[in-house]
mmCIF file of the N, C-alpha and C atoms, coordinates in Angstrom:
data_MODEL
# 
_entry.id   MODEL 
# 
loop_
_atom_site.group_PDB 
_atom_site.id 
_atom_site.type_symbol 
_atom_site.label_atom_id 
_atom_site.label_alt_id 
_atom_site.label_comp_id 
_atom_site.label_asym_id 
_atom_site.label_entity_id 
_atom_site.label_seq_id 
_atom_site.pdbx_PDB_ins_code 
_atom_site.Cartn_x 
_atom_site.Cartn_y 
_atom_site.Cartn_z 
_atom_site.occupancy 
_atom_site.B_iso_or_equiv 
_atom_site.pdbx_formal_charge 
_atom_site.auth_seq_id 
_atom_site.auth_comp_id 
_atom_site.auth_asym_id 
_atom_site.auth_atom_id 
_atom_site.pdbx_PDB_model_num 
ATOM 1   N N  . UNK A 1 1  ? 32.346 -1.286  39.730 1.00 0.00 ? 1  UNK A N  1 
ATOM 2   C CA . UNK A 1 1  ? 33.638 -1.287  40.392 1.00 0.00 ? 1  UNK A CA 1 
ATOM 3   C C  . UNK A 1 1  ? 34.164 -2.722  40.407 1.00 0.00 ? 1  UNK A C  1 
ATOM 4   N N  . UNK A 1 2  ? 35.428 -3.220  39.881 1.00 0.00 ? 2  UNK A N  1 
ATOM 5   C CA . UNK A 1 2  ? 35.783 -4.504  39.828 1.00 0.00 ? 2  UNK A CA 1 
ATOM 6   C C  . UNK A 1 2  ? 35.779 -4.868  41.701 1.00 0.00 ? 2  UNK A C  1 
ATOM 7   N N  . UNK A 1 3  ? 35.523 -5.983  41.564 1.00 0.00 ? 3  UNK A N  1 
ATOM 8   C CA . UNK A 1 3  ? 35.719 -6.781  42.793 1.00 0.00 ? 3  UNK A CA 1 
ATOM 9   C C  . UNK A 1 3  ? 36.410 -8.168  42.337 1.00 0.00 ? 3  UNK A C  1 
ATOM 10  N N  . UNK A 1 4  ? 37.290 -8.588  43.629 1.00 0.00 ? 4  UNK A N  1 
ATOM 11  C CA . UNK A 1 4  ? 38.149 -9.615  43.995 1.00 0.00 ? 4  UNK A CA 1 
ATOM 12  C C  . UNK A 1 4  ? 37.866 -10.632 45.223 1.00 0.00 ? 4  UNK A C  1 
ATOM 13  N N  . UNK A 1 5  ? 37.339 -12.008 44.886 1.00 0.00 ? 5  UNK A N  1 
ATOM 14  C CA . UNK A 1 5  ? 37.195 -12.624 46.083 1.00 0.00 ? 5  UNK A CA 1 
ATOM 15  C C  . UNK A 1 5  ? 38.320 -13.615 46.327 1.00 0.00 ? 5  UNK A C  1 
ATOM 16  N N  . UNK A 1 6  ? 38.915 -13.512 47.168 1.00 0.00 ? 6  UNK A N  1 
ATOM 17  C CA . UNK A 1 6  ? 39.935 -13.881 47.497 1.00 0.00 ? 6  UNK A CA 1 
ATOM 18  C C  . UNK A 1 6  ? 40.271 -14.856 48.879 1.00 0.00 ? 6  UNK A C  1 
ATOM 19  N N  . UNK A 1 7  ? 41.002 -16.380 48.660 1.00 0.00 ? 7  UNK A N  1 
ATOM 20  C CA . UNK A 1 7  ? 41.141 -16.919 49.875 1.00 0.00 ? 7  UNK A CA 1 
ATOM 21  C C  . UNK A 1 7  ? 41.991 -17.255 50.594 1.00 0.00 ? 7  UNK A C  1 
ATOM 22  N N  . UNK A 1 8  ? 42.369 -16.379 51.689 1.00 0.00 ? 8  UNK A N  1 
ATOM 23  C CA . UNK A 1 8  ? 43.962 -16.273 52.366 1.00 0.00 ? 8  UNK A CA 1 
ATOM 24  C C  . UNK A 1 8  ? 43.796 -17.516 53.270 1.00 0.00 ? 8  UNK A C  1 
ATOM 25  N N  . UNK A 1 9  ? 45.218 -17.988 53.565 1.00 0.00 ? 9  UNK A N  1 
ATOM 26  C CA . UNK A 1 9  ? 45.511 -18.358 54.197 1.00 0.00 ? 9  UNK A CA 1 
ATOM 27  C C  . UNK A 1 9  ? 46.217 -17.984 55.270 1.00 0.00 ? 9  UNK A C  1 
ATOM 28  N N  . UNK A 1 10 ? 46.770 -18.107 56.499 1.00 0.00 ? 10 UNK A N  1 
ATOM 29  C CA . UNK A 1 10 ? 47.676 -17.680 57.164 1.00 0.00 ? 10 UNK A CA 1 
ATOM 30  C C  . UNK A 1 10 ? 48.144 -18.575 58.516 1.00 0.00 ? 10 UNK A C  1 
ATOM 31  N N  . UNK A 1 11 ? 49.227 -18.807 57.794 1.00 0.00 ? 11 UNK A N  1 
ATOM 32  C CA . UNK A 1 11 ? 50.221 -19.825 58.751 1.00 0.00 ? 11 UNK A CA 1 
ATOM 33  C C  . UNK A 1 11 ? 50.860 -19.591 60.164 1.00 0.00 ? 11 UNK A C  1 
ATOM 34  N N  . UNK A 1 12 ? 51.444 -20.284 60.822 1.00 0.00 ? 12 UNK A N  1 
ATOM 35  C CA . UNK A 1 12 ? 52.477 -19.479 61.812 1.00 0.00 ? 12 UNK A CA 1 
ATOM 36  C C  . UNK A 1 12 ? 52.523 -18.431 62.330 1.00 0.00 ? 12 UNK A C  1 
ATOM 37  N N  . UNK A 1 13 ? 53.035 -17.639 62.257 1.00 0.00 ? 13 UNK A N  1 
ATOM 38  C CA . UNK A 1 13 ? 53.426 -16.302 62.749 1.00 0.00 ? 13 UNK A CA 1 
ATOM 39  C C  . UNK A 1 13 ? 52.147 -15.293 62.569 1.00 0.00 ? 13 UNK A C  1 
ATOM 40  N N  . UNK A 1 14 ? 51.964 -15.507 60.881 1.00 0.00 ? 14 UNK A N  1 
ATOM 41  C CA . UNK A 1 14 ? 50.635 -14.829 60.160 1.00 0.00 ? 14 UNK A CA 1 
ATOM 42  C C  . UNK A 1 14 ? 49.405 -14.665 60.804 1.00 0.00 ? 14 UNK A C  1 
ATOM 43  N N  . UNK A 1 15 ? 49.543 -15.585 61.428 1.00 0.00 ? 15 UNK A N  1 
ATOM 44  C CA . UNK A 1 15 ? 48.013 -15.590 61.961 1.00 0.00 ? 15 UNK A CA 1 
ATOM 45  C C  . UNK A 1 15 ? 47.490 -14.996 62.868 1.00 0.00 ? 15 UNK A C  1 
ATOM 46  N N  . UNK A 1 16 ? 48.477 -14.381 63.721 1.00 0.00 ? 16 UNK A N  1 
ATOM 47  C CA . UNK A 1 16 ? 48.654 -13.510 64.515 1.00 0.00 ? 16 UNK A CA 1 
ATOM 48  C C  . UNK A 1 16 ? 48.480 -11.767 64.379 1.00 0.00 ? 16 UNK A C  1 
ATOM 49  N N  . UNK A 1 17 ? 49.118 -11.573 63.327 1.00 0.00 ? 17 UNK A N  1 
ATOM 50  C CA . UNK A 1 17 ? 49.462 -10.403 62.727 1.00 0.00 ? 17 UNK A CA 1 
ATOM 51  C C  . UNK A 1 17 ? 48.108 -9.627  61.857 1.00 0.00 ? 17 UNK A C  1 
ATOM 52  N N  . UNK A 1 18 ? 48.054 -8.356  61.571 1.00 0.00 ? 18 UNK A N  1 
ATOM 53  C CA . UNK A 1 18 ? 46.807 -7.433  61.814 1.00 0.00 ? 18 UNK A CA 1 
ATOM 54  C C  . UNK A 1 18 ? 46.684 -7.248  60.150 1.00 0.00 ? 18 UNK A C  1 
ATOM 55  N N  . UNK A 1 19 ? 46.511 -8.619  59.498 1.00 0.00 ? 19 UNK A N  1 
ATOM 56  C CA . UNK A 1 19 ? 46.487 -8.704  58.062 1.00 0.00 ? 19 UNK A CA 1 
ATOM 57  C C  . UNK A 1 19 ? 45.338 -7.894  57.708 1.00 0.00 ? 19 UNK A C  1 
ATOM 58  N N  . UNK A 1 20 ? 44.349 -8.479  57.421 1.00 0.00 ? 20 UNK A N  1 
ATOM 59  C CA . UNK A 1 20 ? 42.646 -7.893  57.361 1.00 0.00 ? 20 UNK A CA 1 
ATOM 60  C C  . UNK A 1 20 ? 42.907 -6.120  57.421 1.00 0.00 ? 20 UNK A C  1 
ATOM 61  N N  . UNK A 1 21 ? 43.446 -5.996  59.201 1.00 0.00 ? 21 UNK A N  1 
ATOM 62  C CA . UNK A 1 21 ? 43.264 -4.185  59.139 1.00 0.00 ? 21 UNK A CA 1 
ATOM 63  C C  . UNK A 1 21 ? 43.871 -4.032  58.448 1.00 0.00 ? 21 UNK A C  1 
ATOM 64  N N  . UNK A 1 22 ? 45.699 -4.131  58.408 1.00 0.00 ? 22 UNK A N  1 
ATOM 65  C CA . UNK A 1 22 ? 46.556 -3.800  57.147 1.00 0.00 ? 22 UNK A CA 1 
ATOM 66  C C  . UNK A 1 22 ? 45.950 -3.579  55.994 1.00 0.00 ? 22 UNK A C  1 
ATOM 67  N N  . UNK A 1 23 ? 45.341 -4.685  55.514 1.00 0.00 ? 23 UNK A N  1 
ATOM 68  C CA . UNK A 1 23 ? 44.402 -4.338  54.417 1.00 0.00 ? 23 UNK A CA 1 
ATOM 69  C C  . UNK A 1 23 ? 43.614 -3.308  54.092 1.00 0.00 ? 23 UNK A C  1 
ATOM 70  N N  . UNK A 1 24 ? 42.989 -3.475  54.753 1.00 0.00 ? 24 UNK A N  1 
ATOM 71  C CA . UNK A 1 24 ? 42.038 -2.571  55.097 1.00 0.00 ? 24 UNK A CA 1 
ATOM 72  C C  . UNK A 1 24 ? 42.076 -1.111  54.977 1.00 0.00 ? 24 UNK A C  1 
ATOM 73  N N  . UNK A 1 25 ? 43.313 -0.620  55.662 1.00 0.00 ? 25 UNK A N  1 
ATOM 74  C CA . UNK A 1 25 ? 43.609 0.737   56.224 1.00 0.00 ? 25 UNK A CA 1 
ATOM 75  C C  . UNK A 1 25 ? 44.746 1.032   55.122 1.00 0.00 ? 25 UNK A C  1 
ATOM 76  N N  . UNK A 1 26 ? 45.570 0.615   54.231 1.00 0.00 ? 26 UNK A N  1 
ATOM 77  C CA . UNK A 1 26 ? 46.482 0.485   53.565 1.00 0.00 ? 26 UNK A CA 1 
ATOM 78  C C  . UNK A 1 26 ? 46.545 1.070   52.035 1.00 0.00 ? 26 UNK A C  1 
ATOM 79  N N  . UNK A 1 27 ? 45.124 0.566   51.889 1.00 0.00 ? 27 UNK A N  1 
ATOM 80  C CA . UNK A 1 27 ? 44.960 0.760   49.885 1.00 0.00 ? 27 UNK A CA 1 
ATOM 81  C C  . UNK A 1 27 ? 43.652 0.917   49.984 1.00 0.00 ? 27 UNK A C  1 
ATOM 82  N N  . UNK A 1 28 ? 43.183 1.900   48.860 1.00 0.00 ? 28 UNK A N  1 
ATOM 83  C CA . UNK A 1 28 ? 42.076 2.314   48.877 1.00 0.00 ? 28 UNK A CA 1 
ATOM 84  C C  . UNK A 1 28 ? 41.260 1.140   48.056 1.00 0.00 ? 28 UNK A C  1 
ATOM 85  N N  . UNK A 1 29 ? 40.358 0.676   48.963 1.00 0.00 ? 29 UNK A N  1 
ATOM 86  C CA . UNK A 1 29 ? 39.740 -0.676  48.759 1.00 0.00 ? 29 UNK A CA 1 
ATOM 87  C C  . UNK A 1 29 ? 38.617 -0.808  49.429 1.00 0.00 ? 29 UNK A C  1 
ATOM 88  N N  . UNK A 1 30 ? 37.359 -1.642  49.390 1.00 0.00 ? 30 UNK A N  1 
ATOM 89  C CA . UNK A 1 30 ? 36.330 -1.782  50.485 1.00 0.00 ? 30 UNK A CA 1 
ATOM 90  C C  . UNK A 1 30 ? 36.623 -2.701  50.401 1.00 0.00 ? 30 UNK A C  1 
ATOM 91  N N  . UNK A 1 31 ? 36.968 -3.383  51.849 1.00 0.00 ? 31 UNK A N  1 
ATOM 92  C CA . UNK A 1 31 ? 37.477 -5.478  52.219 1.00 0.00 ? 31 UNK A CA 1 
ATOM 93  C C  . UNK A 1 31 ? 36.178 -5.340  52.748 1.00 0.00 ? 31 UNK A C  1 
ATOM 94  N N  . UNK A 1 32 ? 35.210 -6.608  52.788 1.00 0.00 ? 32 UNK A N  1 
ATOM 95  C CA . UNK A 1 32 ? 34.706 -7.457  53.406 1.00 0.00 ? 32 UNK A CA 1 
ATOM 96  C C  . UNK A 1 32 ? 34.730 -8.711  53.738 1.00 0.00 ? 32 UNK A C  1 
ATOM 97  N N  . UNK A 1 33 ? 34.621 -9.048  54.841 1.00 0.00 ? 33 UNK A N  1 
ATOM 98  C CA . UNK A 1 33 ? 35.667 -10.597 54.988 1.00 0.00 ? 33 UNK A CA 1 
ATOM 99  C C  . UNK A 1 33 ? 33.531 -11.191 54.793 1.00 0.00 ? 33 UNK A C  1 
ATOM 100 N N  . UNK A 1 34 ? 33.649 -12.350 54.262 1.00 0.00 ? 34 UNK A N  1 
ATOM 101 C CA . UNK A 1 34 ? 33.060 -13.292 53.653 1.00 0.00 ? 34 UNK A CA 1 
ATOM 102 C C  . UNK A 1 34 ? 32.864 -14.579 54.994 1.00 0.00 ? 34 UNK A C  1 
ATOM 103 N N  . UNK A 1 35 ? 33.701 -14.940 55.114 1.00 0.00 ? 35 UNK A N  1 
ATOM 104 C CA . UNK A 1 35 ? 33.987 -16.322 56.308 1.00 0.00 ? 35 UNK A CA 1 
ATOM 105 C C  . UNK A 1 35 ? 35.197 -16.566 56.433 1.00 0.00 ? 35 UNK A C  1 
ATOM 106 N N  . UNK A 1 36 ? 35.566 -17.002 57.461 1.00 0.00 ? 36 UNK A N  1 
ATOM 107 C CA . UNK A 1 36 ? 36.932 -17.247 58.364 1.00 0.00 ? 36 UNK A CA 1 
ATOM 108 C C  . UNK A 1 36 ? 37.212 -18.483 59.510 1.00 0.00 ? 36 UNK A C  1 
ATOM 109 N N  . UNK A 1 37 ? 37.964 -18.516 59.845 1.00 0.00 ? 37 UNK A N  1 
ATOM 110 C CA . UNK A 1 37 ? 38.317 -20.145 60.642 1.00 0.00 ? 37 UNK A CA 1 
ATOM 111 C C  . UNK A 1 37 ? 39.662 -19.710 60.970 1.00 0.00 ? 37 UNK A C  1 
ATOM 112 N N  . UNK A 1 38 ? 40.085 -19.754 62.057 1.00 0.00 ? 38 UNK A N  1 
ATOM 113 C CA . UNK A 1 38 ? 41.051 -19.010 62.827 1.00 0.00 ? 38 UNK A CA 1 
ATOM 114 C C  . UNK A 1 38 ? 41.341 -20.504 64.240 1.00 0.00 ? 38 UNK A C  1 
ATOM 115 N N  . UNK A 1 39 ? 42.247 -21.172 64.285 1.00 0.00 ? 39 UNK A N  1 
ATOM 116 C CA . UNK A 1 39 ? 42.780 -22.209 64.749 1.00 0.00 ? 39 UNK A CA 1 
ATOM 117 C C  . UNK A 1 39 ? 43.540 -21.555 65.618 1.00 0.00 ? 39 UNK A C  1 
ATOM 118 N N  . UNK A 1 40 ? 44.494 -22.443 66.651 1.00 0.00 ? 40 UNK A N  1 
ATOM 119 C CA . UNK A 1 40 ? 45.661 -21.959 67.365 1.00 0.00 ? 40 UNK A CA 1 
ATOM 120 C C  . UNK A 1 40 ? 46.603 -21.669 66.306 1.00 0.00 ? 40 UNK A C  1 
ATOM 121 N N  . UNK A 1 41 ? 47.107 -22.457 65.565 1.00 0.00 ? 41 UNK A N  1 
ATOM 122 C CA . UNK A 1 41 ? 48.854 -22.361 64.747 1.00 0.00 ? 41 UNK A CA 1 
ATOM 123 C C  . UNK A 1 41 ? 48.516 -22.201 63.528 1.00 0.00 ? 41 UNK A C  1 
ATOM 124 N N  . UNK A 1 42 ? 46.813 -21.920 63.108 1.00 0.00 ? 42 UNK A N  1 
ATOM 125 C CA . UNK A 1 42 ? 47.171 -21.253 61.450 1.00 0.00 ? 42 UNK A CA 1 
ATOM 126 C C  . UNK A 1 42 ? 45.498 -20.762 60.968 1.00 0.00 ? 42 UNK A C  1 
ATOM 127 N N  . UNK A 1 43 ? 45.189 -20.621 59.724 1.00 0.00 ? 43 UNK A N  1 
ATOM 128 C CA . UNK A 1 43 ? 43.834 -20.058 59.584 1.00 0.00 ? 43 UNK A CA 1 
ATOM 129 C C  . UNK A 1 43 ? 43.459 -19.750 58.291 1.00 0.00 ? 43 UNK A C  1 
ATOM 130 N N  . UNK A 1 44 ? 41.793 -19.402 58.682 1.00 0.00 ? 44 UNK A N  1 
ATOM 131 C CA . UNK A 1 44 ? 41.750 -19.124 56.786 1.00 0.00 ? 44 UNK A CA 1 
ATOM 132 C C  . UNK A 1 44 ? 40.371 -18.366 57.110 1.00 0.00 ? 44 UNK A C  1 
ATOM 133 N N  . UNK A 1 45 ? 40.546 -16.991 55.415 1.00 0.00 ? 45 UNK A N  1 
ATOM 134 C CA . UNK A 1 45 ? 39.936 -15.778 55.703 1.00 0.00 ? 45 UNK A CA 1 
ATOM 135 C C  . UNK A 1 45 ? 39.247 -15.638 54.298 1.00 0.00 ? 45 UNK A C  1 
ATOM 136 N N  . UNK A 1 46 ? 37.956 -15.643 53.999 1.00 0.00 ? 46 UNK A N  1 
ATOM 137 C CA . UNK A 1 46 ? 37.588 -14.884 52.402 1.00 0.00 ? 46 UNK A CA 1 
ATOM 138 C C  . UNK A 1 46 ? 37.148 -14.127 52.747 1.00 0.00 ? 46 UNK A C  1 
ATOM 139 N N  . UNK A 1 47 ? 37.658 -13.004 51.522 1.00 0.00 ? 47 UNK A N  1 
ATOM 140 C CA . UNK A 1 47 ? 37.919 -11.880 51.552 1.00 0.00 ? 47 UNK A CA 1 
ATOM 141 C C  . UNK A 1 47 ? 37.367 -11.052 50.487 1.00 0.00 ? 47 UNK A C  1 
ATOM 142 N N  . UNK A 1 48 ? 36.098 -10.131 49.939 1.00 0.00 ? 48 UNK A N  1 
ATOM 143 C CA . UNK A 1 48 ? 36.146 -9.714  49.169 1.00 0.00 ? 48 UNK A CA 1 
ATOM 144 C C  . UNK A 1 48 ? 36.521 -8.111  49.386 1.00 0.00 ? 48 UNK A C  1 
ATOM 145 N N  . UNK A 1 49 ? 37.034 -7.614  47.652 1.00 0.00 ? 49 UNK A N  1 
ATOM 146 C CA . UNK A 1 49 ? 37.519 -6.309  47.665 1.00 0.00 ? 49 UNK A CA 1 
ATOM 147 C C  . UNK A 1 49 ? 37.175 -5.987  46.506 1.00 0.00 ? 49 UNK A C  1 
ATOM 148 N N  . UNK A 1 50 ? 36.931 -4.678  46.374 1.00 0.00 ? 50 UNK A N  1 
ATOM 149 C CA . UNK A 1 50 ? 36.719 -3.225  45.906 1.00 0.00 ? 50 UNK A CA 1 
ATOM 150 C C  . UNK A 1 50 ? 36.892 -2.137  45.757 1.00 0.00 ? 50 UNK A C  1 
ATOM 151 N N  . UNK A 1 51 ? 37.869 -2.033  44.414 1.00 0.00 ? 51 UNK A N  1 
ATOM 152 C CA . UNK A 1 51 ? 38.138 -0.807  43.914 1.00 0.00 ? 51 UNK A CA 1 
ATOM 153 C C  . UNK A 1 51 ? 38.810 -1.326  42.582 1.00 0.00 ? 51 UNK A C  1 
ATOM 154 N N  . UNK A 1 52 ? 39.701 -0.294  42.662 1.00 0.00 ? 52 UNK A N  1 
ATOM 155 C CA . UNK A 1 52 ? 40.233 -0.226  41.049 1.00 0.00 ? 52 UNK A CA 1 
ATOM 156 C C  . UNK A 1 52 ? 40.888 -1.343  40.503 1.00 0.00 ? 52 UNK A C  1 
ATOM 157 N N  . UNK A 1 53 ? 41.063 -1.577  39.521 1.00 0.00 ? 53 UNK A N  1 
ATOM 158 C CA . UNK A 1 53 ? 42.397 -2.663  39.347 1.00 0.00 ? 53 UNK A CA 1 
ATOM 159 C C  . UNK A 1 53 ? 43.546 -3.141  39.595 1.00 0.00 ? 53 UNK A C  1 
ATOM 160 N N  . UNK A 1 54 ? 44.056 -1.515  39.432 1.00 0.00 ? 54 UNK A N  1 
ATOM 161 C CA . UNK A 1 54 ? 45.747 -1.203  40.060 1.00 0.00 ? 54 UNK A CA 1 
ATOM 162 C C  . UNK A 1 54 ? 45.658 -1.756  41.597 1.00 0.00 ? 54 UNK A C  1 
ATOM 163 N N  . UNK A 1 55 ? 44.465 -0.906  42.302 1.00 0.00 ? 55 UNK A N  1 
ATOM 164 C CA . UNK A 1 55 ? 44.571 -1.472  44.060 1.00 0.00 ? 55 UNK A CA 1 
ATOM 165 C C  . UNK A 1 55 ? 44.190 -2.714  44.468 1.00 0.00 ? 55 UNK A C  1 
ATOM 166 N N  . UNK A 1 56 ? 43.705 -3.309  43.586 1.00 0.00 ? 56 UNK A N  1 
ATOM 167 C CA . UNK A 1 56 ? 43.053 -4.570  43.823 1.00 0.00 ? 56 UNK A CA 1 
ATOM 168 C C  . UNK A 1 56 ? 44.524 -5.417  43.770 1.00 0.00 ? 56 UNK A C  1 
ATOM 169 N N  . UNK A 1 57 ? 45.607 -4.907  42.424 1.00 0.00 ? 57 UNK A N  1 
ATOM 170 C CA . UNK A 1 57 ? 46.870 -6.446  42.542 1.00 0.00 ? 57 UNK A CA 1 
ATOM 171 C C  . UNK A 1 57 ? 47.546 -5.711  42.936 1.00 0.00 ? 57 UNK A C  1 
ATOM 172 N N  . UNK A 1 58 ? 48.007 -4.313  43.446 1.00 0.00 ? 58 UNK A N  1 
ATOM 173 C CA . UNK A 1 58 ? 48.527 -4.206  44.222 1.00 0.00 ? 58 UNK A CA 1 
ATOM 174 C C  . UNK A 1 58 ? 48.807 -4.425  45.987 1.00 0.00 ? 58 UNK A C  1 
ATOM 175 N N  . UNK A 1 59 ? 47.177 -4.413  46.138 1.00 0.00 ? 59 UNK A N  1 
ATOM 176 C CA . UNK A 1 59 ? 47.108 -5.990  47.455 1.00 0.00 ? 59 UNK A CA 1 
ATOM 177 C C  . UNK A 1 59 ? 47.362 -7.236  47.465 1.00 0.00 ? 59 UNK A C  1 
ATOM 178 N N  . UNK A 1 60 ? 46.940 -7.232  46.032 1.00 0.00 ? 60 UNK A N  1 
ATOM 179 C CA . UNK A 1 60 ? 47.013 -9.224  45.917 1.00 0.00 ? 60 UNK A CA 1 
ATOM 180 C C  . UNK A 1 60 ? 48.716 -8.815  46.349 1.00 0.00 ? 60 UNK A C  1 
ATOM 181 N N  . UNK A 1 61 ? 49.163 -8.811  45.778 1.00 0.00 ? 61 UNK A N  1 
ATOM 182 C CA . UNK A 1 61 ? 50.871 -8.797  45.610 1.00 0.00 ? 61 UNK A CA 1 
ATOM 183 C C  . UNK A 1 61 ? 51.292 -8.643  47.271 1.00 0.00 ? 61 UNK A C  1 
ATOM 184 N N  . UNK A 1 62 ? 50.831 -7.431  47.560 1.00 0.00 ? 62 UNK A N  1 
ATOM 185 C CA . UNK A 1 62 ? 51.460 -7.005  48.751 1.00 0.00 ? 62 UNK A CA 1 
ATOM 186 C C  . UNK A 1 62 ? 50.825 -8.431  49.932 1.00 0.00 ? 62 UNK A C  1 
ATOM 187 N N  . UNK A 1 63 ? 49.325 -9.060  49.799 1.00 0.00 ? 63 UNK A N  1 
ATOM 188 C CA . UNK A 1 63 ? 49.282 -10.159 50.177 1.00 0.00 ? 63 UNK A CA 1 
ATOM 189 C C  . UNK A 1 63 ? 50.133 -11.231 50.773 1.00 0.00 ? 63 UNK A C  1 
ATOM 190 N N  . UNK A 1 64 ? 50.539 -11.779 48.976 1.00 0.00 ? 64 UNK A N  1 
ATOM 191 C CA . UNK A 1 64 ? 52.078 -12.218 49.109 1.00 0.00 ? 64 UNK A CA 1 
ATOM 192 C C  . UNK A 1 64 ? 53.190 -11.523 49.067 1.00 0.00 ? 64 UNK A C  1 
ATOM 193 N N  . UNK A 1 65 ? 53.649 -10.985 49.719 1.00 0.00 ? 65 UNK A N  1 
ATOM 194 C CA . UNK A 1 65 ? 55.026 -10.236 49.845 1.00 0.00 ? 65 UNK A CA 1 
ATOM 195 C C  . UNK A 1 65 ? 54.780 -11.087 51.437 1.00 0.00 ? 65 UNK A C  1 
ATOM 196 N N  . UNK A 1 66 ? 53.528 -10.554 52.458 1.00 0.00 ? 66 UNK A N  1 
ATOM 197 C CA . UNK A 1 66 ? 53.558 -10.664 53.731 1.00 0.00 ? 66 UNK A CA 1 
ATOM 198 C C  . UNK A 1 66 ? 53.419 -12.260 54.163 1.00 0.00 ? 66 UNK A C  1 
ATOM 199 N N  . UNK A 1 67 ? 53.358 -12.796 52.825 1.00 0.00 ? 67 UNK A N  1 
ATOM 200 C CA . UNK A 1 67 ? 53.482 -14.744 53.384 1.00 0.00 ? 67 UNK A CA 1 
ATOM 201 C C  . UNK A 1 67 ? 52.910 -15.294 53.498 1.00 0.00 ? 67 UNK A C  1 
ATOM 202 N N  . UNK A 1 68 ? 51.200 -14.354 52.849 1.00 0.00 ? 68 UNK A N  1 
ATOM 203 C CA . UNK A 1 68 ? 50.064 -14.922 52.428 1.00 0.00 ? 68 UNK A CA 1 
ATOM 204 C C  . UNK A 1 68 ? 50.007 -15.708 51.700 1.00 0.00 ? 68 UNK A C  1 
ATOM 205 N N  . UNK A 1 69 ? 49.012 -17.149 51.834 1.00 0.00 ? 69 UNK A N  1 
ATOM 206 C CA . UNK A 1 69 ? 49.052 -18.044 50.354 1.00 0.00 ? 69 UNK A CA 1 
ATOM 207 C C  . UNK A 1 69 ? 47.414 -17.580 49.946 1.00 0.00 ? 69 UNK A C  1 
ATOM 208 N N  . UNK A 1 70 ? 47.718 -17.108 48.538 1.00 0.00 ? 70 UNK A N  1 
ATOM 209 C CA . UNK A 1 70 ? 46.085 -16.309 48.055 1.00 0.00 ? 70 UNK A CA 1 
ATOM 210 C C  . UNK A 1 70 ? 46.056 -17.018 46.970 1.00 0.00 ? 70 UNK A C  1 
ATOM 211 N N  . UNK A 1 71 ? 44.840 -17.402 47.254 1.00 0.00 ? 71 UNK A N  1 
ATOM 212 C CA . UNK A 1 71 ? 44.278 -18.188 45.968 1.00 0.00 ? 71 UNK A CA 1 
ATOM 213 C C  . UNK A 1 71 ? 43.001 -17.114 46.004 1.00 0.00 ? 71 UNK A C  1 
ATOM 214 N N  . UNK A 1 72 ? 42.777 -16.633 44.387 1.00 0.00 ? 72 UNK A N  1 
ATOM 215 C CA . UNK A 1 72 ? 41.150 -16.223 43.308 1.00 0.00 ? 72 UNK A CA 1 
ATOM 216 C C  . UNK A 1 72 ? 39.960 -17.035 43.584 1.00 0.00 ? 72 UNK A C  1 
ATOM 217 N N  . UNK A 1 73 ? 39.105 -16.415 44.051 1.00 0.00 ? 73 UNK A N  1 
ATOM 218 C CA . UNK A 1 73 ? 38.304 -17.734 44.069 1.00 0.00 ? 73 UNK A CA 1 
ATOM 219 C C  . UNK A 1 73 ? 37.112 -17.141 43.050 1.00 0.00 ? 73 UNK A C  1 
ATOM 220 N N  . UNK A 1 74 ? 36.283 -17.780 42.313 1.00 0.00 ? 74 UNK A N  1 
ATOM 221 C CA . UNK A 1 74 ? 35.296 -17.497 41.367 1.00 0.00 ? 74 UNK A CA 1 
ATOM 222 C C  . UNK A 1 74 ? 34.083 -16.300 41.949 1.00 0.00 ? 74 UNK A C  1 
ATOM 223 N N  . UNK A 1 75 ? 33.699 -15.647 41.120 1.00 0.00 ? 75 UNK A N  1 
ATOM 224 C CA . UNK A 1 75 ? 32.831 -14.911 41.601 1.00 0.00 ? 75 UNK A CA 1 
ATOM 225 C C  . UNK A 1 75 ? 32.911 -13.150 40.793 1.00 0.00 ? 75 UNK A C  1 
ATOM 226 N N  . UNK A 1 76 ? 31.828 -12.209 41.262 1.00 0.00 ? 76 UNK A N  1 
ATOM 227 C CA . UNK A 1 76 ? 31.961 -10.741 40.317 1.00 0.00 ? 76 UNK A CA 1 
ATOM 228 C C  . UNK A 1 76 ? 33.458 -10.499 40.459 1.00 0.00 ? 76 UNK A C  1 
ATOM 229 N N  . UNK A 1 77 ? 33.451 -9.757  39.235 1.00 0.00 ? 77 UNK A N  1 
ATOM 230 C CA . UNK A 1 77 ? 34.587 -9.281  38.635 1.00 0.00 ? 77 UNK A CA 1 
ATOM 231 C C  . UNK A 1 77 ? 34.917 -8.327  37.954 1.00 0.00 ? 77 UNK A C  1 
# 
């Protein structure tokens, strides 16, 4: 099953907001968050995922649509 490790960021407002579950509950995917760091005014989340291809950039995307900055980070694929 392809997997995606992935490293969000989330600024401002974002950081607040129920990204991860969204994820999560949204596209058929298995997220496991990796490590995280969660500040007052911003934060940062790795993220791996699992499933198909299509659902995999159709998160990445939807990611950024929501104002995520996602950077690929190396790893299975």
């Amino acid at each position: 099953m392809p997997r995606r490790r992935l490293h969000l960021t989330l600024a401002g407002r974002m950081r607040d907001e129920p990204v991860i579950a969204s994820l999560a509950r949204g596209f058929d995917l298995r997220v496991n968050l990796g490590r995280a760091h969660i500040e007052e005014d911003s934060g940062w989340v790795i993220v791996d995922m699992d499933g198909s291809d299509e659902e995999l950039e159709r998160a990445t995307q939807w990611l950024r649509t929501q104002g995520v900055d996602v950077e690929e980070l190396p790893g299975e694929g």
